[in-house]
C-alpha positions in Angstrom: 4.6 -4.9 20.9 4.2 -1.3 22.2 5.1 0.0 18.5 2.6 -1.9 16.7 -0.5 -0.9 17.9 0.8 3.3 17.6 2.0 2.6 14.3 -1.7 1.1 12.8 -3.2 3.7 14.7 -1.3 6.7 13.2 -2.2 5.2 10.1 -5.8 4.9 10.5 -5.8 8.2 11.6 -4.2 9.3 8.7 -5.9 7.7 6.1 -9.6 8.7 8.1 -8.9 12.2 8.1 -7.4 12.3 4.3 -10.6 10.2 3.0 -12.8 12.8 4.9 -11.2 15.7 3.1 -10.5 14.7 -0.3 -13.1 14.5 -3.4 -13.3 11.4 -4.3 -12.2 12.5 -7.7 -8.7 13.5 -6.4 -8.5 10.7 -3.7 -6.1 8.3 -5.8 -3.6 11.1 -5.8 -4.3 12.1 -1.8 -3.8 8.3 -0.9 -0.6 7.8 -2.8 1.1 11.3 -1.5 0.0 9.4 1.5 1.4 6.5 0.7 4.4 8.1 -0.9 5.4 10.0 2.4 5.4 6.8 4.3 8.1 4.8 1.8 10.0 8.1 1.6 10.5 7.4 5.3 10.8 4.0 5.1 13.9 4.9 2.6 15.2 7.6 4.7 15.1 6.1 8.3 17.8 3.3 7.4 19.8 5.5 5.4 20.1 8.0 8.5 20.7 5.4 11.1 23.2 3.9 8.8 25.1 7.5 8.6 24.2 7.8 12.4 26.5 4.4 13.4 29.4 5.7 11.6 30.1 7.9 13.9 27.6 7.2 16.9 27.3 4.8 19.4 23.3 2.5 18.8 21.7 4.6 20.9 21.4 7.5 19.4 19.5 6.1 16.8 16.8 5.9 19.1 16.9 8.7 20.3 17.0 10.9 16.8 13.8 8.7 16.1 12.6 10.0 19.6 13.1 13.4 18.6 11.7 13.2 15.4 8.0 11.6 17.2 8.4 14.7 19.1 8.8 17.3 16.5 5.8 15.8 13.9 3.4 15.8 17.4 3.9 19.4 17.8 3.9 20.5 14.4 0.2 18.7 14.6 -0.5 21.3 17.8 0.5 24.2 15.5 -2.9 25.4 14.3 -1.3 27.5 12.0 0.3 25.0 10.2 -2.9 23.0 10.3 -5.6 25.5 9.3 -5.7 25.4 5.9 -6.1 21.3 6.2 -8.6 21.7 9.2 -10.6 24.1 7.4 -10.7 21.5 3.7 -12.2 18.9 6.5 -15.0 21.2 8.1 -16.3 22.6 5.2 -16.3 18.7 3.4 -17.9 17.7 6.1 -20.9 20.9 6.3 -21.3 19.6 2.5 -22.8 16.3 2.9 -26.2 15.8 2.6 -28.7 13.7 5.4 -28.6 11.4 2.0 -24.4 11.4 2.3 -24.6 10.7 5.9 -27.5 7.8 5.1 -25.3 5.6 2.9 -24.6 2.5 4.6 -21.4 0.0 4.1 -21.9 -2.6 1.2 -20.1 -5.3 2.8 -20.9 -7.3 0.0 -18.3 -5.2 -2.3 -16.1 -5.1 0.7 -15.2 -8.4 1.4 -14.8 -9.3 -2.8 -12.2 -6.4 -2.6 -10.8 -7.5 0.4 -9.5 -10.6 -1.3 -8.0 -8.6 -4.0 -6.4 -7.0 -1.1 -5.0 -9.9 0.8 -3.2 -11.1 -2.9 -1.7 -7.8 -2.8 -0.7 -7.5 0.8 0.8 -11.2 0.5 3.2 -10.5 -2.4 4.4 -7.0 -0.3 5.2 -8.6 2.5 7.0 -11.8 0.9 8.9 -9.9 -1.3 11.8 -8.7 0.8 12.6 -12.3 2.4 12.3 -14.3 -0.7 14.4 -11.7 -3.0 16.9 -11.8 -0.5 17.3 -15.3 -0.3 17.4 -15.8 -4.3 20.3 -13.4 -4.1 21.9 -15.5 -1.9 20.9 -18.0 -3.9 22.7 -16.5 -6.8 25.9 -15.8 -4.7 25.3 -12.0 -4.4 26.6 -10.6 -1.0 24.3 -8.8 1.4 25.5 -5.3 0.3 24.5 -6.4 -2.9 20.9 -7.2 -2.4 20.7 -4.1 0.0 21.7 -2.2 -2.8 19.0 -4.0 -5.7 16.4 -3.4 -3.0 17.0 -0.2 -2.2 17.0 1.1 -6.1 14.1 -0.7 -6.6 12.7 1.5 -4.0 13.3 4.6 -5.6 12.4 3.1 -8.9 8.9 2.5 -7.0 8.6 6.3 -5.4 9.6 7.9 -9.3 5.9 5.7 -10.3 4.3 7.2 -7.5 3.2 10.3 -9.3 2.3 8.7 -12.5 0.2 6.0 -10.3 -1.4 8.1 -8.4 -2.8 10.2 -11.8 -4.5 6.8 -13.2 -6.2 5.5 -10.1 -8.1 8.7 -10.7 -8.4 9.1 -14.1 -8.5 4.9 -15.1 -9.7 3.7 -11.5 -9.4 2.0 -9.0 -9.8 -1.6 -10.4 -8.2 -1.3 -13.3 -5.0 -0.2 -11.7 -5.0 -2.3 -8.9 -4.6 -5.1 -11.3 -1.9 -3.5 -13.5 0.0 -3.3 -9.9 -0.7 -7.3 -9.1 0.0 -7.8 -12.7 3.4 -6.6 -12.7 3.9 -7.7 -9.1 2.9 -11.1 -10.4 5.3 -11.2 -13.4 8.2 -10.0 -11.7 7.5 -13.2 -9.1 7.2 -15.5 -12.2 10.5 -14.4 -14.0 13.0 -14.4 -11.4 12.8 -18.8 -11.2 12.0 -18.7 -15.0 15.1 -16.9 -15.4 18.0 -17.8 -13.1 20.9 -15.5 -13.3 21.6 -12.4 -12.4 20.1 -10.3 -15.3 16.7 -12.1 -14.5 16.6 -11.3 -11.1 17.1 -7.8 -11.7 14.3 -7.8 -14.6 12.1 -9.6 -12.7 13.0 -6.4 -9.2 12.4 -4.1 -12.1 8.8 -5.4 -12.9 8.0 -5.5 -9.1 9.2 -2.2 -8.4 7.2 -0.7 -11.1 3.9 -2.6 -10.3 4.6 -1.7 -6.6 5.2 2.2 -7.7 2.0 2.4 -9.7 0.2 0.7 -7.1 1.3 2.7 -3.9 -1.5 4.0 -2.2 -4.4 1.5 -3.5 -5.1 -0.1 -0.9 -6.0 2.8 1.3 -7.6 4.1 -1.8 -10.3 1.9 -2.2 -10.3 1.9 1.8 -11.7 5.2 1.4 -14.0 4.5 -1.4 -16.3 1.8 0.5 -16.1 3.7 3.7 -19.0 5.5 5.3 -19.4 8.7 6.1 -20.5 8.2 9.5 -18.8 5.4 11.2 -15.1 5.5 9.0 -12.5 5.0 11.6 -13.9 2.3 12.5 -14.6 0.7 9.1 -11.2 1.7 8.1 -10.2 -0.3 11.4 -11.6 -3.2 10.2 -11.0 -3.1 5.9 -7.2 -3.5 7.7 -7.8 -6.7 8.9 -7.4 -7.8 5.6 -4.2 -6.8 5.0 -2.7 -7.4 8.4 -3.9 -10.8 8.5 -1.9 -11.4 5.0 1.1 -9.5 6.7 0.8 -12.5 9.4 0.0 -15.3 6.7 2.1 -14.7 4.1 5.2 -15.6 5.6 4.1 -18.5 7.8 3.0 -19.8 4.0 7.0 -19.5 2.7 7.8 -21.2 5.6 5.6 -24.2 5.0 6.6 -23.8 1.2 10.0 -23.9 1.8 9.8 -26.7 4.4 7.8 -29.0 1.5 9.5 -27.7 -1.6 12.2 -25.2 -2.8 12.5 -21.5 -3.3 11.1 -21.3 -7.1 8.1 -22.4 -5.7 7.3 -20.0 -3.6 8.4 -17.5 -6.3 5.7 -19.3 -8.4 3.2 -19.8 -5.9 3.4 -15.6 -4.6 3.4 -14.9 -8.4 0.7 -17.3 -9.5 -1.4 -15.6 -6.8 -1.1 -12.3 -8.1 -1.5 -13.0 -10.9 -4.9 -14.2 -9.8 -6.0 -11.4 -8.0 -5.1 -9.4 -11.0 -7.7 -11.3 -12.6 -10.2 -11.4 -9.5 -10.2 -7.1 -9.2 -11.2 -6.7 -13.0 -13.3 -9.5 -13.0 -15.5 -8.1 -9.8 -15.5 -4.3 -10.5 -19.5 -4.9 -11.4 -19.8 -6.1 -7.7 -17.4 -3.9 -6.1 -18.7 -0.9 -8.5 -15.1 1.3 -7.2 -14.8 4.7 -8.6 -13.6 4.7 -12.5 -11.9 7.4 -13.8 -13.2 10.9 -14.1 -16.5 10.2 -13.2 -15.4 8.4 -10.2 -17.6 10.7 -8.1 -20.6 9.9 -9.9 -19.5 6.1 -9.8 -19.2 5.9 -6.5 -22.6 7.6 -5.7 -24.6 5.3 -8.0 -22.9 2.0 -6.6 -23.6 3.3 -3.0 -27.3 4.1 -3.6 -27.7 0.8 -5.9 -28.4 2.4 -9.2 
């Protein structure tokens, strides 16, 4: 209970400071580096732990991830290693103008994108307990689906890059619903297909809308927050996908408990799918940043023009 509230803290934190220094131009990129470093982590922790227990007793996996909290909060005390970041932030904050600083939240735009969100969120979270209990389904063992999962992973952080480049350059809707899209497919093919070589097509198509959609979500985060006031608006824009994180699988559950497994592949898919639909559908209400002009974009859909 202790690690949860530290965790969406450090990310908050993370994300506030990155959307204060980066153009808006070159935030897609920022947010999935961002993004990026996380699941790189999320790869690597298991992996070291696993290499850890070989020899170790459980413990001192704890206490390498102990060590490691330590060593990232004193690299952040090291103004040396900080300045050139620290000094990006003040001077993008001295460049704002009192008409920057005026521009107030359209909360309007924010809770349409929200729901695109909450889709999004919903298929991330489900996807890890439903694909491993089709594999089971299929007969693979658990060293099996490990193994499916974790090069899916790595077929996701290759996309980063790649991603990253077109929510800058294409924008923000138009890639979020390639992402749910993909995601939605993926969901759709594994019951439409079910063997082995379907399962893996339908990881495949997951892993690449995931890849191409890391970082969105804090993306457009950043886009519809204020200037004055973004912590705290960040705070609350991840409601939306911590209240999915909470709701998607209490709706397996009920799924499961009413129907079968393909189901709830079709139902997470079908809702993709829809919110694929839903972000390109409300880009002239939630006016996000498109492409190279995104700067301009998002000036004109803050100020109403």
């Amino acid at each position: 209970m202790a690690r949860v509230p530290a965790t969406v803290a450090w990310g908050l934190a993370r994300q506030s400071v990155l959307a204060e220094t980066v153009d808006t131009q070159d935030r897609g990129k920022a947010m999935t580096s961002l993004g990026g470093a996380q699941r790189a982590g999320a790869l690597a922790g298991p992996l070291l732990s696993a290499l850890l227990l070989i020899w170790l007793p459980l413990w001192t996996v704890f206490l390498v991830a102990l060590l490691l909290v330590a060593s990232a909060t004193l690299c952040l005390r090291i103004r040396k290693l900080n300045q050139r970041f620290d000094t990006a932030t003040s001077t993008a904050r001295s460049n704002r103008t009192d008409e920057d600083l005026a521009l107030a939240v359209r909360w309007p735009a924010v809770w349409v994108a929200g729901l695109g969100i909450i889709t999004l969120a919903v298929a991330r979270v489900t996807q890890p307990i439903v694909l491993a209990l089709w594999g089971l389904h299929l007969g693979w063992s658990d060293s099996q689906i490990a193994l499916a999962v974790a090069l899916s992973s790595a077929l996701e952080m290759l996309l980063m890059v790649p991603g990253g480049y077109l929510k800058d350059r294409v924008g923000r809707s138009a890639v979020l619903a390639l992402c749910l899209g993909l995601f939605g497919a993926g969901f759709l093919l594994v019951p439409l297909a079910p063997t082995s070589a379907g399962f893996i097509a339908g990881l495949t198509l997951m892993a690449i809308g995931n890849g191409f959609g890391a970082g969105i979500n804090m993306t457009i985060g950043a886009d519809l927050s204020p200037n004055v006031g973004r912590a705290k608006f960040l705070s609350i824009w991840s409601m939306f996908s911590q209240v999915a994180i909470v709701a998607g699988p209490l709706a397996i559950s009920g799924i499961m408990l009413v129907s079968s497994l393909p189901v709830a592949f079709t139902a997470i898919g079908s809702s993709a799918l829809g919110g694929a639909l839903w972000a390109l559908a409300t880009q002239p209400i939630t006016k996000l940043p498109t492409g190279r002009r995104a700067d301009k974009g998002q000036d004109e859909a803050r100020s109403g023009t």
